[in-house]
PAZAPA-4460 file (N, C-alpha, C; in steps of 0.05 Angstrom, whole numbers, plus 32768, in hexadecimal, padded with zeros to 4 digits):
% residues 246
    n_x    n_y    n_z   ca_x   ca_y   ca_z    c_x    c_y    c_z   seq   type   mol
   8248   82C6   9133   8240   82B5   9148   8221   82B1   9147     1      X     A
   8218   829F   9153   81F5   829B   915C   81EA   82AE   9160     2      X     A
   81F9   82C5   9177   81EB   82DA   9180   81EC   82ED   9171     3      X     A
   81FB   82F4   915C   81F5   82FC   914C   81EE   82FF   9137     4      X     A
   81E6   82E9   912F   81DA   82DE   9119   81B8   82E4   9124     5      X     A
   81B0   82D8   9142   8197   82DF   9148   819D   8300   914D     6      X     A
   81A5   8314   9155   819F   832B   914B   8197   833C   912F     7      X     A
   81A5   8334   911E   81A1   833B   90FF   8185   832D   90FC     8      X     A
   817E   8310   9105   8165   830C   90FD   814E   831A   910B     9      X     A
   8159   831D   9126   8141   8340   9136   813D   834A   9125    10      X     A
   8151   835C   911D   8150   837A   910D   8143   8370   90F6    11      X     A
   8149   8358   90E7   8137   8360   90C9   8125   835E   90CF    12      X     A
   8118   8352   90DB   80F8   834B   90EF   80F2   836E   90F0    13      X     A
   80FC   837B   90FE   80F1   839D   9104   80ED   83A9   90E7    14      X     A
   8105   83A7   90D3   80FD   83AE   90BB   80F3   83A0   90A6    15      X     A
   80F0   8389   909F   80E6   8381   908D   80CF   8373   908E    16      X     A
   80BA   836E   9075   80AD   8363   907D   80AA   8347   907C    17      X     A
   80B9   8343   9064   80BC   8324   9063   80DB   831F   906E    18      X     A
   80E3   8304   9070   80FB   82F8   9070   8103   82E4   9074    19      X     A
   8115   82CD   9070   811E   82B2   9079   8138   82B6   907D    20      X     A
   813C   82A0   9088   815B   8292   908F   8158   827A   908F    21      X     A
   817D   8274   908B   8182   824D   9086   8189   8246   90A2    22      X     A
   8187   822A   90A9   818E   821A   90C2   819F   8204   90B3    23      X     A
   81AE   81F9   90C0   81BB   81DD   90B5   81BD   81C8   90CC    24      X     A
   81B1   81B3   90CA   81B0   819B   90DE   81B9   8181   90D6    25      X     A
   81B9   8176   90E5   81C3   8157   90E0   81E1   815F   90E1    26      X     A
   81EF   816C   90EB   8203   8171   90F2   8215   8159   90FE    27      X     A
   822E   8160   90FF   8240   814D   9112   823F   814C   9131    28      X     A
   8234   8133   913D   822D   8132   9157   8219   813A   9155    29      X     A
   8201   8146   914F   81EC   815A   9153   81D9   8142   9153    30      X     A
   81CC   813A   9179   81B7   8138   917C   8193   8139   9177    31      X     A
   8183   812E   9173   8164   813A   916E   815C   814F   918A    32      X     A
   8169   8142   91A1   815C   8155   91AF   816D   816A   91AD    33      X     A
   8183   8175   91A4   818F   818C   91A5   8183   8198   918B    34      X     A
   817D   818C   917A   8177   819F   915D   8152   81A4   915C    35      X     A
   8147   8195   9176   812D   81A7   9176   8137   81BA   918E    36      X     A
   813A   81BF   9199   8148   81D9   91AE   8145   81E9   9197    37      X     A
   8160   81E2   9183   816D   81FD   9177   815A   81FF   915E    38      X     A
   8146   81F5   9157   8131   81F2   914C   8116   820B   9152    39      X     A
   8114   8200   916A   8101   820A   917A   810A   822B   9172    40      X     A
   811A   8233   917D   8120   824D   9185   8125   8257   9169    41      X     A
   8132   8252   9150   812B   825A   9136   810C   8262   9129    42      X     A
   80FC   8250   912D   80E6   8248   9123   80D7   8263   9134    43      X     A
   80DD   826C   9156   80D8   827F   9161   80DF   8299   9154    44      X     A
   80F0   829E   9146   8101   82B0   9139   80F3   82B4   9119    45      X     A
   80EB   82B2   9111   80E4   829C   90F3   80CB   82B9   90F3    46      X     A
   80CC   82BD   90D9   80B2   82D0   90CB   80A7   82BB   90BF    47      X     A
   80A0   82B7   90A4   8092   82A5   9099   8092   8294   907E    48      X     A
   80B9   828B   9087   80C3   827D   9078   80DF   827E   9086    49      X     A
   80DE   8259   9084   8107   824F   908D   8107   8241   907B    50      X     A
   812C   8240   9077   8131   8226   9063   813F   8218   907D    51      X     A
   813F   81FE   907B   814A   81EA   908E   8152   81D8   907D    52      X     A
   8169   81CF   9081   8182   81BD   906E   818C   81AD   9078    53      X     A
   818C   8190   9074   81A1   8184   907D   81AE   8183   9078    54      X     A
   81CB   817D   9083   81E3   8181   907E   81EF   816F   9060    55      X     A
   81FD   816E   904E   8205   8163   903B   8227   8161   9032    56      X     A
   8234   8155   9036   824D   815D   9031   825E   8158   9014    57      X     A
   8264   816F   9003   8266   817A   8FEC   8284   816D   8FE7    58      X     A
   8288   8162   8FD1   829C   814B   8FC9   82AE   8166   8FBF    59      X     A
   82CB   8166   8FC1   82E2   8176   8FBE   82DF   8190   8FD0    60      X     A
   82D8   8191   8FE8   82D4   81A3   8FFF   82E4   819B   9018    61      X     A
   82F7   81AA   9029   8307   81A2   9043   82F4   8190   9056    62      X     A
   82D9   819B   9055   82C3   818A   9069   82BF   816B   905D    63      X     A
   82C0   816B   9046   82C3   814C   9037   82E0   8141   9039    64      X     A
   82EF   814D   9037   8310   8140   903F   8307   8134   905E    65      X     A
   8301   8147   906E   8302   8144   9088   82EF   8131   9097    66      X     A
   82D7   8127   9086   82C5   8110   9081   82CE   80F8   907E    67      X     A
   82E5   80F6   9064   82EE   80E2   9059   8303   80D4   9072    68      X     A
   830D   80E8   907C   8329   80DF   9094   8316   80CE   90B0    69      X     A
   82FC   80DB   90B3   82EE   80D0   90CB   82FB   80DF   90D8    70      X     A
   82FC   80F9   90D5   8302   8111   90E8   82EA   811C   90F9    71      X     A
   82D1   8114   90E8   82BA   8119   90FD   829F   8109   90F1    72      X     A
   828B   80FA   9100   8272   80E6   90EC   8262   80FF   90ED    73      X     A
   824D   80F6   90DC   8229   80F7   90DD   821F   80ED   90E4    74      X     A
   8205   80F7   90F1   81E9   80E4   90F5   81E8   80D4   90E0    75      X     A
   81DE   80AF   90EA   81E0   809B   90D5   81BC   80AE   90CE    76      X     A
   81BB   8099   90BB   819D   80A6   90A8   8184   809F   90B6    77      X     A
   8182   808A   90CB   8175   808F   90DE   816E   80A1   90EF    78      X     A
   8184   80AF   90FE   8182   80C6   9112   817F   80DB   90FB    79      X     A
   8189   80DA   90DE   8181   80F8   90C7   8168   80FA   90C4    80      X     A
   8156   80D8   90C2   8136   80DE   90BA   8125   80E5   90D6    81      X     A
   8130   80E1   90E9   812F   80EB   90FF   8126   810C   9101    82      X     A
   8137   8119   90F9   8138   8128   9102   8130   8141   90F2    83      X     A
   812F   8136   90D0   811D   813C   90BB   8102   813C   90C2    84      X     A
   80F5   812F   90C9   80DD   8122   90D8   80D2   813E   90EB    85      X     A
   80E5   8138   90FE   80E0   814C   9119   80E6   816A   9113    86      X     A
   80EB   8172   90FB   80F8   8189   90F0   80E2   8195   90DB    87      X     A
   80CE   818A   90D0   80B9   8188   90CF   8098   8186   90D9    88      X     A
   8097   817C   90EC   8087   817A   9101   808A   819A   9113    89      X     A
   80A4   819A   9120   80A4   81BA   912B   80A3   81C8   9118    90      X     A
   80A5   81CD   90FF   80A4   81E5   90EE   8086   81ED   90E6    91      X     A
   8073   81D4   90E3   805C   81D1   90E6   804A   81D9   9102    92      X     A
   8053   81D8   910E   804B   81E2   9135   8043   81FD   9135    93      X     A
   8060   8208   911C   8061   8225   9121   8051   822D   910B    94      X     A
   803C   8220   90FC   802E   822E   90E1   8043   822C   90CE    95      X     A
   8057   8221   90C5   8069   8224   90B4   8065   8204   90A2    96      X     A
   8061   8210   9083   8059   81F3   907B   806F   81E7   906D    97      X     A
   807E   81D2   9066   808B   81C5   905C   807E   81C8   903F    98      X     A
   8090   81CB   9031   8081   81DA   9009   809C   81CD   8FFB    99      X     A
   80B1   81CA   9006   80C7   81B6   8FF8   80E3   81AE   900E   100      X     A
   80E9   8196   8FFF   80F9   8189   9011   8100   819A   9030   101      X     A
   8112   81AD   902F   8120   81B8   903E   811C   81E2   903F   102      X     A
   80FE   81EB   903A   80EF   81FE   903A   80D4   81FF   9044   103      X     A
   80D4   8210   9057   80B9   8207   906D   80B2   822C   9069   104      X     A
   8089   822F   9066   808C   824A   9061   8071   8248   9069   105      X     A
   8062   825D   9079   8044   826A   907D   803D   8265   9065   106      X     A
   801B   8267   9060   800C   8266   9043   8015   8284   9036   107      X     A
   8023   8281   901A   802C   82A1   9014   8043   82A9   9015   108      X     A
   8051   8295   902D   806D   82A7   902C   8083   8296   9024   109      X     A
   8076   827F   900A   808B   826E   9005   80A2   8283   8FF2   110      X     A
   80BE   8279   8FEA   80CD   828A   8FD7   80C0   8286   8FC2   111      X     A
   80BF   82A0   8FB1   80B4   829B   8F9A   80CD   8299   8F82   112      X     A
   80E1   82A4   8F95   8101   82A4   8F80   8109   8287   8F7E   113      X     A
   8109   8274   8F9A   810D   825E   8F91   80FB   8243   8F7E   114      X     A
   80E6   8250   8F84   80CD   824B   8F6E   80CC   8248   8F5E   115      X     A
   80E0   825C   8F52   80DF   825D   8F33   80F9   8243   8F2B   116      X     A
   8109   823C   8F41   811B   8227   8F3A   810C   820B   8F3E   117      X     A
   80FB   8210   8F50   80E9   81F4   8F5C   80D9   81E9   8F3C   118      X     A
   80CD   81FD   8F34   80B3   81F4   8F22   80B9   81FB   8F06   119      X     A
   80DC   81F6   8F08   80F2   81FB   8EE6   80E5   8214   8ED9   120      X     A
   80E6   821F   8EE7   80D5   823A   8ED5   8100   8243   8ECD   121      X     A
   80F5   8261   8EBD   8110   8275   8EB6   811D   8288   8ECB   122      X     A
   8135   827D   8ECE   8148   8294   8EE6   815B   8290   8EDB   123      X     A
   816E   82AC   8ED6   817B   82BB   8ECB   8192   82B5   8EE0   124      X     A
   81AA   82AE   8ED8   81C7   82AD   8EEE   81DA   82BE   8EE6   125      X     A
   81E3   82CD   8EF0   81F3   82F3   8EEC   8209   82E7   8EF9   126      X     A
   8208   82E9   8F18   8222   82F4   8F25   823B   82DD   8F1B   127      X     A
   824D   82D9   8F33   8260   82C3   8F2C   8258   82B1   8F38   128      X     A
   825B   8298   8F26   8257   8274   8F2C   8237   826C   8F27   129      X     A
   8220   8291   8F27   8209   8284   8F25   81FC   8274   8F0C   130      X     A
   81EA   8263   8F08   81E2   824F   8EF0   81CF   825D   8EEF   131      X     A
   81BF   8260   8ED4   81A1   825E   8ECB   8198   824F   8EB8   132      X     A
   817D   8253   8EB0   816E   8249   8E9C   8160   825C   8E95   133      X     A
   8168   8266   8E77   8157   8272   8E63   8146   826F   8E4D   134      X     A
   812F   8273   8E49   8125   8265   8E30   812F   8287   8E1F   135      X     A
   8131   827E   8E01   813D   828D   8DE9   813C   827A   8DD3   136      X     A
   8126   828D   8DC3   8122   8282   8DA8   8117   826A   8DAA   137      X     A
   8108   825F   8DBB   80F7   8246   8DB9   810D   8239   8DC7   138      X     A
   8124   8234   8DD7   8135   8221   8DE1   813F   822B   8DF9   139      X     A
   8143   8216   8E0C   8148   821C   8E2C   8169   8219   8E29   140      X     A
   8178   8231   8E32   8196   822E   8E3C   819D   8233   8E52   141      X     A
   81B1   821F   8E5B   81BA   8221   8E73   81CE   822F   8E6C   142      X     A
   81D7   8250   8E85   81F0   8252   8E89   81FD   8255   8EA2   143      X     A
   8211   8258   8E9A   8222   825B   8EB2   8239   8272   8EB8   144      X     A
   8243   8284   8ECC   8254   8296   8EC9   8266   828F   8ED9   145      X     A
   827C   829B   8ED6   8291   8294   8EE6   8294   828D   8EFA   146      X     A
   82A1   8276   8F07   829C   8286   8F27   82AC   8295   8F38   147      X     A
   82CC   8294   8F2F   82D4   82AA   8F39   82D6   82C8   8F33   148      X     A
   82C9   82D5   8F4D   82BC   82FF   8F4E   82D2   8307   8F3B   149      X     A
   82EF   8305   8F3E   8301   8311   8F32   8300   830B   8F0C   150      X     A
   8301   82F1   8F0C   82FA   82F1   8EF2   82E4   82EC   8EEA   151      X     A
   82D4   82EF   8EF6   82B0   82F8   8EE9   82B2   830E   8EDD   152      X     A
   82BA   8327   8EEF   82BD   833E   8EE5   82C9   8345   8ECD   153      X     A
   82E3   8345   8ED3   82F7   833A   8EBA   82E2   8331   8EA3   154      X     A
   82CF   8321   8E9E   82C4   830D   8E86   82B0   832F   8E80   155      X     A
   82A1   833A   8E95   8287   834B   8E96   8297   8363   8E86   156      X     A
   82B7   836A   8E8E   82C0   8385   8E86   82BB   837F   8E69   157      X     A
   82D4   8367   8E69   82D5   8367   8E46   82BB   8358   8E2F   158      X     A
   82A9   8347   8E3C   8297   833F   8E25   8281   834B   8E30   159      X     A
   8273   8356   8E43   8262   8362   8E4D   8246   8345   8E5E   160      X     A
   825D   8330   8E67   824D   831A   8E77   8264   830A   8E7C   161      X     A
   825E   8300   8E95   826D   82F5   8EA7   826D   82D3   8E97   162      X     A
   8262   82CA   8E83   8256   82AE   8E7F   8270   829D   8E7A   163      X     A
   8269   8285   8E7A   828E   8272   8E7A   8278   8255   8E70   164      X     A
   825D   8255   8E69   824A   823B   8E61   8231   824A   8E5B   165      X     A
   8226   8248   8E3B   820D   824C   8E3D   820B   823C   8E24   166      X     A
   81FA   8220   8E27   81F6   8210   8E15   81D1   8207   8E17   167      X     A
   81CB   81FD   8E03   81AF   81EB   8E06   81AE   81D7   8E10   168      X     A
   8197   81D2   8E22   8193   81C0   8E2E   8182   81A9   8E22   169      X     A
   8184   819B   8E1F   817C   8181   8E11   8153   817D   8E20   170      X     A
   8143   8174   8E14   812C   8167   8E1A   8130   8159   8E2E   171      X     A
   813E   8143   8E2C   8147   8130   8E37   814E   813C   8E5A   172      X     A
   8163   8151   8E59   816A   815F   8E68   8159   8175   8E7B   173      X     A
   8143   817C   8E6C   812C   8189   8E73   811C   8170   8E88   174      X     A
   8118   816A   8E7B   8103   814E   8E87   8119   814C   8EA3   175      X     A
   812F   8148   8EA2   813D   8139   8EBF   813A   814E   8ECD   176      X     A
   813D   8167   8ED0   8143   8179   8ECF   812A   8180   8EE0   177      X     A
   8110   8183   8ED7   80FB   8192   8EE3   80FC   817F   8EF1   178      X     A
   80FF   8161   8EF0   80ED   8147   8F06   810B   8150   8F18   179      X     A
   811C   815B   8F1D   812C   8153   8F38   8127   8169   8F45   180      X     A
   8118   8186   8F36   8116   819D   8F4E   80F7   8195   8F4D   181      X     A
   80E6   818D   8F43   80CB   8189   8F45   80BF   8177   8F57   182      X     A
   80CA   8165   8F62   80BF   8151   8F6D   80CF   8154   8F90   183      X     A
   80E1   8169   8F91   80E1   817C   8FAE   80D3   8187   8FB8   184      X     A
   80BD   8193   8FAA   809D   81A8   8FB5   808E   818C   8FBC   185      X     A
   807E   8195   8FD4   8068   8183   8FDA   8052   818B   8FC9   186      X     A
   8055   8198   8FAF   8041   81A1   8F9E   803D   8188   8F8B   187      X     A
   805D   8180   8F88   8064   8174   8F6F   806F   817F   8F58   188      X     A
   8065   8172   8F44   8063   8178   8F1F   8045   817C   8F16   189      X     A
   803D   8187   8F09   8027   818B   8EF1   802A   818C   8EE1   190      X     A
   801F   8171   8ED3   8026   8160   8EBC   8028   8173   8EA4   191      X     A
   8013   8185   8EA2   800E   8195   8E8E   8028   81A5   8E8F   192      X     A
   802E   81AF   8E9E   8046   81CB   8EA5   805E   81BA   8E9C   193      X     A
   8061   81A9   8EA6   807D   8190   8E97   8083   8194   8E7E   194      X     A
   8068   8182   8E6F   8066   8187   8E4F   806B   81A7   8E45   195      X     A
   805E   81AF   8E53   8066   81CC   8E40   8077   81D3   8E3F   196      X     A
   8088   81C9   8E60   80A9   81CF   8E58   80B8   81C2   8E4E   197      X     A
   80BB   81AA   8E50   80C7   819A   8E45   80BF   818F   8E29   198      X     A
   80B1   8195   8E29   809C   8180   8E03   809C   8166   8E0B   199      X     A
   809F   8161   8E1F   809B   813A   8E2A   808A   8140   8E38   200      X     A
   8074   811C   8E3A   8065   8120   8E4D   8075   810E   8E62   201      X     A
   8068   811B   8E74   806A   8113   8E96   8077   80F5   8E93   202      X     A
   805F   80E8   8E93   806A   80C0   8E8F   807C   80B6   8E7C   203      X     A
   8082   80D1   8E68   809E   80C5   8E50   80BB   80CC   8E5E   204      X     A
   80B9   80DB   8E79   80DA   80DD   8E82   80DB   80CA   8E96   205      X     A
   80C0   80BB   8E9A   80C9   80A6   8EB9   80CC   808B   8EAE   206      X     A
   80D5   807B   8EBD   80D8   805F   8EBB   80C2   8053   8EC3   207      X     A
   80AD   803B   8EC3   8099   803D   8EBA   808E   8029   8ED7   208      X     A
   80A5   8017   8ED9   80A6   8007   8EED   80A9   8016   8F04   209      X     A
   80C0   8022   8F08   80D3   8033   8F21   80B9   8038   8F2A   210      X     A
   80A0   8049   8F15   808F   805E   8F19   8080   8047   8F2F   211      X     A
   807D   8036   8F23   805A   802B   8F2C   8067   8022   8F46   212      X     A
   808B   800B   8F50   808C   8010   8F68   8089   8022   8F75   213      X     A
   8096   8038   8F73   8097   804E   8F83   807A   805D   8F8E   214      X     A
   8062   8059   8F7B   8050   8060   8F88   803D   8046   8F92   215      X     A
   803D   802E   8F8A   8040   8013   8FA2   8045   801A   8FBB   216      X     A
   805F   802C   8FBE   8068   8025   8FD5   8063   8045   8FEC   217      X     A
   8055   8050   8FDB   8051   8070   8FEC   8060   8080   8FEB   218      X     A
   8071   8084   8FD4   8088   8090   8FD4   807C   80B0   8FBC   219      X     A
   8071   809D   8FAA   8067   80B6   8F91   804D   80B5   8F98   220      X     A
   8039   80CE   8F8C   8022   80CD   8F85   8018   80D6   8F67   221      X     A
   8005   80C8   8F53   8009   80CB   8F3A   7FF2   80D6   8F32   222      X     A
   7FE5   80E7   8F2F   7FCF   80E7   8F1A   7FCE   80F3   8F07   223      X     A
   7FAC   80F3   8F00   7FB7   8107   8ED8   7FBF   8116   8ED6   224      X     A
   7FC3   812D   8EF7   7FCA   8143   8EE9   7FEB   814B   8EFC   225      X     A
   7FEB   8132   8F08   8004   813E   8F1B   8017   8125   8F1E   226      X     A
   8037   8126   8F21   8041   8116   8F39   804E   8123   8F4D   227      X     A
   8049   8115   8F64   8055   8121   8F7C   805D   8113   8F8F   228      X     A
   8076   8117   8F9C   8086   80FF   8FB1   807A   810C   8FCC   229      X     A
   806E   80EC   8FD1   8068   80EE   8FF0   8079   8102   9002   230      X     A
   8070   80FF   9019   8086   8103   9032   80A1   80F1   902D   231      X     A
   8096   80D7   903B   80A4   80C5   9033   80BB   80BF   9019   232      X     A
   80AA   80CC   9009   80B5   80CB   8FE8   80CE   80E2   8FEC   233      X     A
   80C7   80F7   8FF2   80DF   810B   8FF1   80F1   8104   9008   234      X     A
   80F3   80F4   901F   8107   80EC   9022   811D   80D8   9014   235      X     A
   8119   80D7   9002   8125   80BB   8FEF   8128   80B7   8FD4   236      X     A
   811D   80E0   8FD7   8126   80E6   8FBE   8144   80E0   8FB1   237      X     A
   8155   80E9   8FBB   8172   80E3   8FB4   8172   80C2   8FAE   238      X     A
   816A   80B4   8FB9   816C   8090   8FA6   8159   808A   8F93   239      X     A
   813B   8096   8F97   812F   8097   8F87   8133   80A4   8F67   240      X     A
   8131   80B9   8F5F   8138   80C1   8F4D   8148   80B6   8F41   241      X     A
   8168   80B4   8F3C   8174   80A2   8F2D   816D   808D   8F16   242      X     A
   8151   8080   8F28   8148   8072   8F21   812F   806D   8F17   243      X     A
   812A   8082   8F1D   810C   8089   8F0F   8110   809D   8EF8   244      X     A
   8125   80B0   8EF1   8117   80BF   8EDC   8133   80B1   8EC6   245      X     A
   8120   80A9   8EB1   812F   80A1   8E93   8147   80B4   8E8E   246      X     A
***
């Protein structure tokens, strides 16, 4: 329940020093003025980092069957930028800075675990269903392990790894790859850090046109050593992209 969900977040507060938690909004029925209420009082709760999510509904899931029937709507994308907007603004009230899409953190207490997925660096995926990226022998592999616990294990007894996918990832694939978790940080990309990972530069994975509307229109920002999507821009990321990276 709520209440106890805000108890566990007391207690790690007494013991720990750092910590976060997720929120999910844009919910069914869910008001702006009800989700700064329940906002408010999180953000009260909050050490010095939340993730805040809007809601997304995952294709072959009972909540997507139950979408498809008109068993229950969403906020149209109006009342969502809405409330994206205002979900931001209070997280900011409280010293909490927006650092990517849907991760708000004090100076310092951004994740540095999800970091390493933000800025395509190397993370290792062990348990069941988790993915990584490894560089080995000069080449980046993606793998993947099972995802079901029962036969993960099963895979770990007898070959000594849970894995069910570990192949190379293409240049090509690199390049899409860093620009869809890179351009979520209000940091951006660094053009240099790209190339080195990918062996492409920056302007050889975008479309050349897409580029120059998109920052026409306040959406990207480009210079020699960076790109980075506006405010504006990271809301629109999901239509944008598609169409911007080659």
């Amino acid at each position: 329940s709520a209440g106890q969900a805000i108890a566990a977040i007391e207690l790690a507060r007494k013991i720990f020093p750092r910590l976060s938690f997720d929120l999910i909004y844009a919910r069914p029925g869910q008001t702006e003025i009800a989700w700064r209420a329940e906002l408010r009082q999180a953000l009260s709760l909050a050490a010095d980092h939340l993730s805040l999510y809007q809601l997304t509904i995952e294709q072959g899931t009972k909540f997507a069957t139950l979408y498809a029937r008109g068993e229950f709507a969403l906020p149209d994308d109006e009342v969502s930028a809405a409330l994206y907007d205002a979900t931001a603004a209070a997280a900011a009230s409280f010293g909490l800075r927006q650092y990517e899409i849907s991760n708000y953190a004090k100076p310092g207490g951004e994740s540095r675990h999800n970091l390493a997925y933000w800025r395509y660096q190397d993370y290792a995926g062990i348990g069941p269903g988790a993915h990584g990226r490894v560089s080995l022998a000069g080449q980046l592999w993606a793998t993947q392990r099972h995802r079901a616990p029962e036969a993960w294990a099963e895979l770990v007894e007898a070959k000594g790894s849970g894995a069910t996918t570990e192949e190379v990832v293409s240049q090509a694939d690199q390049a899409r790859e860093a620009l869809l978790m890179g351009l979520r940080l209000a940091e951006g990309i660094e053009a240099a850090a790209f190339e080195r990972r990918t062996g492409m530069a920056l302007g050889e994975a975008l479309e050349a046109d897409v580029l120059q509307a998109a920052v026409e229109e306040g959406y990207l920002k480009l210079s020699d050593t960076r790109l980075v999507a506006t405010l504006e821009g990271r809301k629109r990321l999901d239509a944008l992209l598609p169409v911007l990276v080659r």
